[in-house]
C-alpha positions as CSV (number, residue, x, y, z in Angstrom):
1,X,19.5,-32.0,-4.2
2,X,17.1,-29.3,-4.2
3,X,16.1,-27.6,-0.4
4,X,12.1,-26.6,-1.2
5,X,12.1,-25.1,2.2
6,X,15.7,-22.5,1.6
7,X,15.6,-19.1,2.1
8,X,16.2,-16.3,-0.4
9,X,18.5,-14.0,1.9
10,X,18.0,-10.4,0.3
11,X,20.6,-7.5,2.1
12,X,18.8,-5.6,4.7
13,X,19.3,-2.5,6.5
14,X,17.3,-0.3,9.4
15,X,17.3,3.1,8.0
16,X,16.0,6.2,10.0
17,X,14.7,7.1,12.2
18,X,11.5,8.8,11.0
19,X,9.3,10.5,12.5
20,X,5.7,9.7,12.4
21,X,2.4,11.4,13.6
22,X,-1.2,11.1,12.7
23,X,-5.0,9.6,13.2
24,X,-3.5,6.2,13.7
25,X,0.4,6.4,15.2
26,X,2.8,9.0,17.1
27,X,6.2,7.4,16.7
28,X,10.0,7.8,15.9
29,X,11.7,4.7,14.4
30,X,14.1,3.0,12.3
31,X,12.3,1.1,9.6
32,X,13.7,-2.3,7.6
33,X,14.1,-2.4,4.0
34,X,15.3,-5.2,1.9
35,X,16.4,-4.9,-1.5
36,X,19.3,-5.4,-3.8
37,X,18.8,-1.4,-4.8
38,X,21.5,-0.5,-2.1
39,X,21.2,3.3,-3.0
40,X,17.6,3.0,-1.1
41,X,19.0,2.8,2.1
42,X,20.6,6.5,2.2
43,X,18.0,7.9,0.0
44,X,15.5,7.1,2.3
45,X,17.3,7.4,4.8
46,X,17.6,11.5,4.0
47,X,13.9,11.8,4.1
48,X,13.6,10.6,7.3
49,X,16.3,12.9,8.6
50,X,14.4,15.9,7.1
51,X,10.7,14.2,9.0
52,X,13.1,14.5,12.2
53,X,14.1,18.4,11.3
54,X,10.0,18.9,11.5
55,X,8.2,19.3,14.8
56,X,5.5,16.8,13.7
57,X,7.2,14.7,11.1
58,X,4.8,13.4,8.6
59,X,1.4,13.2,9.6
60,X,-0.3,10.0,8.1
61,X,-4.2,9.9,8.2
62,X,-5.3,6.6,7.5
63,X,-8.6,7.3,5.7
64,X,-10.2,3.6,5.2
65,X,-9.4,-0.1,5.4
66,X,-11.1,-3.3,3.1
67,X,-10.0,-6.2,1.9
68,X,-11.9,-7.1,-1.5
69,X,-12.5,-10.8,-3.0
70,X,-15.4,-10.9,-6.2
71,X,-17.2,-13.8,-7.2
72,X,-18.4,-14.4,-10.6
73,X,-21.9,-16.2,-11.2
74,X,-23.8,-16.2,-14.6
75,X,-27.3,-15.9,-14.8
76,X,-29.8,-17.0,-17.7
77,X,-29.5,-13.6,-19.1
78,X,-29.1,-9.7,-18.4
79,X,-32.1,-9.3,-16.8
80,X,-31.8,-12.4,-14.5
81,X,-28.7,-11.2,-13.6
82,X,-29.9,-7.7,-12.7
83,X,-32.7,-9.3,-10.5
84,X,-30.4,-11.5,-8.8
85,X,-28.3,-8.4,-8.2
86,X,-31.3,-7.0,-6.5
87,X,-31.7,-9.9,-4.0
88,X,-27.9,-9.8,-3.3
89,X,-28.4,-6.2,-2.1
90,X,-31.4,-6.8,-0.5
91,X,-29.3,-9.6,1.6
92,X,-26.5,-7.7,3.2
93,X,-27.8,-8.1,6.7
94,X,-28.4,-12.1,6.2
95,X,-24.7,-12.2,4.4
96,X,-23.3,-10.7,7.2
97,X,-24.1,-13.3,9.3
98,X,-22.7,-15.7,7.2
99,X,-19.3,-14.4,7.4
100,X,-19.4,-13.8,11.3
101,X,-20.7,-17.8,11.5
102,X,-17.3,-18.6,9.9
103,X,-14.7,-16.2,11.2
104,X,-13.7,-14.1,14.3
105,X,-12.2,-11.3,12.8
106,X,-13.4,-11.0,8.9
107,X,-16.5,-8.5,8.5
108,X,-18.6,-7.7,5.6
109,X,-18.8,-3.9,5.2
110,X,-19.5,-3.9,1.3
111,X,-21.2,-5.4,-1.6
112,X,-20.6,-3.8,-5.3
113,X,-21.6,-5.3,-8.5
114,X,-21.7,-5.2,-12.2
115,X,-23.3,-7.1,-14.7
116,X,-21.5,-7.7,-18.2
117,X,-24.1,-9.7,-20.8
118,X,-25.3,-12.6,-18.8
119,X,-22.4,-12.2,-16.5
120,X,-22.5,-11.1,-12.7
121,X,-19.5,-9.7,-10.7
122,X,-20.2,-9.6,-7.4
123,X,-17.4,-7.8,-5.2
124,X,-16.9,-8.4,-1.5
125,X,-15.1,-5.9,1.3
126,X,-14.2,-7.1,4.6
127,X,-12.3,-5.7,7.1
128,X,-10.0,-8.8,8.3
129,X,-8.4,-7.4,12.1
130,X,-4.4,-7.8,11.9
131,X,-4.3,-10.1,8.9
132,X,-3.6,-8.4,5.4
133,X,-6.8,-10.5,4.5
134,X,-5.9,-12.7,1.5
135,X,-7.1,-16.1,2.5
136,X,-9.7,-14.5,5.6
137,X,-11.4,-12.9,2.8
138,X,-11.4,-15.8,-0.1
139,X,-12.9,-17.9,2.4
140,X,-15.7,-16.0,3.7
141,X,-16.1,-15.6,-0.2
142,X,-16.2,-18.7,-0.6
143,X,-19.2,-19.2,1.6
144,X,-20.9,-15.9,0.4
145,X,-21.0,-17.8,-2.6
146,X,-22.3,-21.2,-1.8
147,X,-25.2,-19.3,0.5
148,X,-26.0,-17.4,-2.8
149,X,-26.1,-20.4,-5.2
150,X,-28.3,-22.3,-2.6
151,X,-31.0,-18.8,-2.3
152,X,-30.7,-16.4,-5.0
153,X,-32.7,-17.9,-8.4
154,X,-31.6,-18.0,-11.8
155,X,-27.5,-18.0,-11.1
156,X,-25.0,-20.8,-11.5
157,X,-21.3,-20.9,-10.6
158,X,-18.7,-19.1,-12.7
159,X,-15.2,-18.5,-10.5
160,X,-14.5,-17.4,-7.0
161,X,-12.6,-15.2,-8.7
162,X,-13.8,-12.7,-11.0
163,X,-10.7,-10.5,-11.4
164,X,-13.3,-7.7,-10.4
165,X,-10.9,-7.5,-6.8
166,X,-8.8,-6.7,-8.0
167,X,-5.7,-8.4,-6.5
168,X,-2.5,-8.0,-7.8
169,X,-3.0,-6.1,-11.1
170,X,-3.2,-2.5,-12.3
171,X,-6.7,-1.2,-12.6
172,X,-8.7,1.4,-11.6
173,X,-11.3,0.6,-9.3
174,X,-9.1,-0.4,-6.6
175,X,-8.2,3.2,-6.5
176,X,-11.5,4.4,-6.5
177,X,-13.1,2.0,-4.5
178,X,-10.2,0.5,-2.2
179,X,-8.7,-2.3,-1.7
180,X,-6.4,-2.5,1.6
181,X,-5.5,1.0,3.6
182,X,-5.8,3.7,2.4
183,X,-3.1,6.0,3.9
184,X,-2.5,9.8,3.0
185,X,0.5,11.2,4.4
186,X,1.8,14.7,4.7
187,X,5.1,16.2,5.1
188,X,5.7,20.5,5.1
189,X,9.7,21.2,4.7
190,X,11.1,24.6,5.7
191,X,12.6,26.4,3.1
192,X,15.8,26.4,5.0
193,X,15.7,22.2,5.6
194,X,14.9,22.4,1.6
195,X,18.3,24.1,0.5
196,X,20.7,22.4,3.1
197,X,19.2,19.0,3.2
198,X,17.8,18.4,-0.8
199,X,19.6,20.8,-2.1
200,X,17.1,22.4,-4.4
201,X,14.1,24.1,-3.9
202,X,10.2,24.1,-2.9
203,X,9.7,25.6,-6.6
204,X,11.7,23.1,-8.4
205,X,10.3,20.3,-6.8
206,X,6.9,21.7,-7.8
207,X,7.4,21.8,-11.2
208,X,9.3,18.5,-11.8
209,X,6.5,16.4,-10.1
210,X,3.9,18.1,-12.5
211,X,6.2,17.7,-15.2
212,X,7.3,14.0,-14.6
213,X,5.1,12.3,-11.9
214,X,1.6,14.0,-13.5
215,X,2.5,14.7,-17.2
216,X,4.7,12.1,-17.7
217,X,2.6,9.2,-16.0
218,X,-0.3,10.6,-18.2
219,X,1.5,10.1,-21.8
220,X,2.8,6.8,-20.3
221,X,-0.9,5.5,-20.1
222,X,-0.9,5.2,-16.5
223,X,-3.7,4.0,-14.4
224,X,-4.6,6.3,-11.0
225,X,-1.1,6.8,-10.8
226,X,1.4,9.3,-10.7
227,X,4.6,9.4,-8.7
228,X,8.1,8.5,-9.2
229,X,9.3,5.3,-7.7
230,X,6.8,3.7,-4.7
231,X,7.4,0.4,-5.8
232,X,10.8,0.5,-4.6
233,X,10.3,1.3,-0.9
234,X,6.9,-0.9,-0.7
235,X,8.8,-4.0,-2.3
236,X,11.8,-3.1,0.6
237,X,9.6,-3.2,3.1
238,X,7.5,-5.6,2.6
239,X,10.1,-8.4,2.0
240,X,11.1,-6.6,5.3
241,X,8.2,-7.4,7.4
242,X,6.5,-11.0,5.4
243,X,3.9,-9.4,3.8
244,X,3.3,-10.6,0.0
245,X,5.3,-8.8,-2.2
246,X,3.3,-8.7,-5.5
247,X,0.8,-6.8,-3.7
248,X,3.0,-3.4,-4.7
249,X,1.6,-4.2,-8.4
250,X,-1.5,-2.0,-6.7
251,X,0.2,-1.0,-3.6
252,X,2.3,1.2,-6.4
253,X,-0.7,2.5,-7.3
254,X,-0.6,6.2,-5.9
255,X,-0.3,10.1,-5.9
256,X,2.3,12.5,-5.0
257,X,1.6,15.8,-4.3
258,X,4.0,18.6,-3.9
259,X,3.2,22.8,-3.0
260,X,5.5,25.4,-2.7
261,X,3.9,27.9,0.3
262,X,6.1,30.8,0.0
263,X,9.2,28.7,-0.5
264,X,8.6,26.5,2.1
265,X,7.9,22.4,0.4
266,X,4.1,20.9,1.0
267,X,4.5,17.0,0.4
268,X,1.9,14.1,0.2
269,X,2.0,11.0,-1.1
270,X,-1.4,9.1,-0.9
271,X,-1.6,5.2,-1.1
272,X,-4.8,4.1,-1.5
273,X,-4.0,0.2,-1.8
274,X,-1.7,-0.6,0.8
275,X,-2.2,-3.9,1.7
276,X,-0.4,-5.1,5.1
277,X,-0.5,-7.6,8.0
278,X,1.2,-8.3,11.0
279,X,-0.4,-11.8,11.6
280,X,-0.8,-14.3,8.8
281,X,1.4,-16.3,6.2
282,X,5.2,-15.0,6.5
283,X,5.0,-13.6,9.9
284,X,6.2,-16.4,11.5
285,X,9.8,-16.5,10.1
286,X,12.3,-15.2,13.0
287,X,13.6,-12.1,10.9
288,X,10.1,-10.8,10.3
289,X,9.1,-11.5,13.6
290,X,12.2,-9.8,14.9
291,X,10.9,-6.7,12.4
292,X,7.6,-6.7,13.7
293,X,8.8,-6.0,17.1
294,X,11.0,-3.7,16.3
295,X,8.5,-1.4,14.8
296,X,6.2,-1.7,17.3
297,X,3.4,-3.9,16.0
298,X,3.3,-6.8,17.7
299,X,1.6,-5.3,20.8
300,X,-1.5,-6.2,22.7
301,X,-4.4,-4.2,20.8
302,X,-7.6,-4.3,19.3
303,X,-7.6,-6.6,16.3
304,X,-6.6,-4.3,13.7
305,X,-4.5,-1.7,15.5
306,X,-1.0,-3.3,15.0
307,X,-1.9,-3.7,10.7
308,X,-2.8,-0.3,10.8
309,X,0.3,1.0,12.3
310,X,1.8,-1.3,10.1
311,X,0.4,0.6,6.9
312,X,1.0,3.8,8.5
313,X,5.1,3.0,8.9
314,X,5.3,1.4,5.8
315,X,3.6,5.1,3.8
316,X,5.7,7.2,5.6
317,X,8.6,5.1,4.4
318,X,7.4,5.4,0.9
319,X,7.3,9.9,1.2
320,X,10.8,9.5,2.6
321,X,12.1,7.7,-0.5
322,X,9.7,9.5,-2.9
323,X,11.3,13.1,-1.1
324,X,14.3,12.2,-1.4
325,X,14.7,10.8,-5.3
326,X,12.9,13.9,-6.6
327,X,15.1,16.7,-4.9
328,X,18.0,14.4,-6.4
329,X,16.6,14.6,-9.7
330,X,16.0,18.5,-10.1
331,X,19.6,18.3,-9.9
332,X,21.7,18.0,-13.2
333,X,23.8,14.3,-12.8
334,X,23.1,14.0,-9.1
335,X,21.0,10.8,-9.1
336,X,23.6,9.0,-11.5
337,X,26.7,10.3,-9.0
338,X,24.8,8.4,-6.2
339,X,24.3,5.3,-8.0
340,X,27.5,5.0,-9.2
341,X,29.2,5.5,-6.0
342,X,27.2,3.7,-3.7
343,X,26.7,0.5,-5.9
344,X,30.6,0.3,-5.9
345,X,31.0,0.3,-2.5
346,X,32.1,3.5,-1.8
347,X,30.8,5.4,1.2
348,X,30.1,8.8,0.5
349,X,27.3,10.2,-1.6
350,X,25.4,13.5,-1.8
351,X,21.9,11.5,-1.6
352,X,21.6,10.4,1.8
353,X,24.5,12.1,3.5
């Protein structure tokens, strides 16, 4: 007999603590990560020691927050469709209202379009409080879109759905225009915690993220991306705290930065798309509830405040992975050493140690 309801136990481990400053949280904690990829744990787990060895840790500033759902109509032709545009625009204050009649915490903050042919993609932003904003911002789509067939002339139906979001796929304008927090975070490493911590240097560093995470991610194709492994601590943490975790196709999506200021190491890694929640679908299981508290962000604050320290956590998580793997790599064999080790249970590794 098959259980529909089971649960998919992945291993689990609190690694840390980090430390954790910024516009939007002044913390040290442990953070959750679940994955199979048991060499995470000590690999992050070094970058956080190294945030502890610095006064302020890493300084996150979340820059903006939106959650995006676009509608597709079709018009009679381009320049019905560029008319209807128009009206649409002219309408924010009267669409507005229509989200705020059917929601407590979804907002409309945004309206972008483009027209294709006879074709009109119309893209939504909300802000959405503590939820990551999925389903709050379909539905308020949803009536965006029934108000607009019933006032704007000339369009008809197409999808609530126009893959002009974009959720859950690599594209470009979710990084330019945004599409959940958008978190940069900051981390400068004494030369000394450089050498006896990541054993290598401010310059090396340097000059393998140009080389691999830049260069690299450009012959590859990639799109508004370039750093070395993100996926791998979002995907850890969000199965770690319930969020959904296909969102790291965009939440990948990001820039690592890297300086050397007279030997000492300038890091960033900015994450435009992070998209989190700490209320919503998944939060309710114990575990994640368990994680929530843990962190923090469960509290009673202003709608939004526990999602955004949410995102804030979960970005400085990614830097202390992100660190951590590219010291290892300016090293000849170092990476592989670690793997090999660590997956085979033994309990001693340069990474992490």
């Amino acid at each position: 007999m098959t259980d529909t309801h089971a649960i998919a136990g992945v291993p689990m481990k609190w690694v840390g603590p980090l430390r954790l400053s910024g516009n939007t949280a002044t913390t040290e904690t442990h953070v959750p990560l679940a994955t199979y990829e048991s060499p995470l744990w000590p690999s992050v787990g070094r970058g956080a020691k190294i945030s502890m060895l610095v006064e302020q840790g890493i300084v996150a500033t979340l820059v903006d927050e939106r959650m995006t759902r676009s509608v597709l109509v079709e018009a009679t032709d381009a320049q019905t469709a560029y008319l209807a545009a128009r009206d649409v625009d002219a309408r924010f204050d009267e669409l507005r209202e229509v989200v705020r009649t059917g929601s407590r915490y979804a907002e409309l903050i945004g309206v972008r379009h483009e027209i294709t042919a006879n074709l009109l993609f119309i893209r939504f932003e909300f802000t959405t409080g503590d939820a990551s904003g999925h389903n709050m911002a379909t539905l308020a789509s949803d009536a965006l879109l029934k108000h607009l067939l019933q006032t704007v002339p000339g369009i008809t139906y197409g999808s609530i759905s126009g893959n002009y979001c974009t959720d859950k796929k690599a594209t470009a304008i979710n990084g330019i225009l945004g599409r959940g927090k958008n978190v940069v975070t900051e981390l400068l490493v004494p030369r000394d915690v450089v050498a006896d911590v990541l054993h290598t240097s401010a310059a090396r560093i340097v000059q393998l993220n140009i080389r691999k995470n830049m260069l690299g991610t450009l012959l590859a194709g990639g799109i508004r991306s370039a750093n070395a492994h993100f996926a791998n601590m979002l995907l850890g943490f969000y199965l770690a705290t319930g969020q959904d975790a296909a969102n790291i196709v965009e939440g990948s999506q990001g820039v690592t930065m890297a300086e050397d200021r007279d030997g000492d190491l300038y890091f960033s890694c900015t994450l435009p798309n992070l998209i989190v929640g700490t209320v919503g679908n998944g939060k309710g299981l114990e575990f994640v509830e368990t994680n929530l508290t843990r962190l923090g962000c469960t509290v009673d604050r202003a709608p939004g405040e526990n999602a955004r320290r949410l995102a804030v956590i979960a970005a400085a998580t990614v830097l202390c992975g992100e660190l951590s793997l590219l010291a290892a790599q300016t090293n000849p064999g170092e990476l592989m050493r670690a793997h090999v080790q660590l997956e085979r249970g033994e309990t001693t590794a340069k990474v992490g140690v």
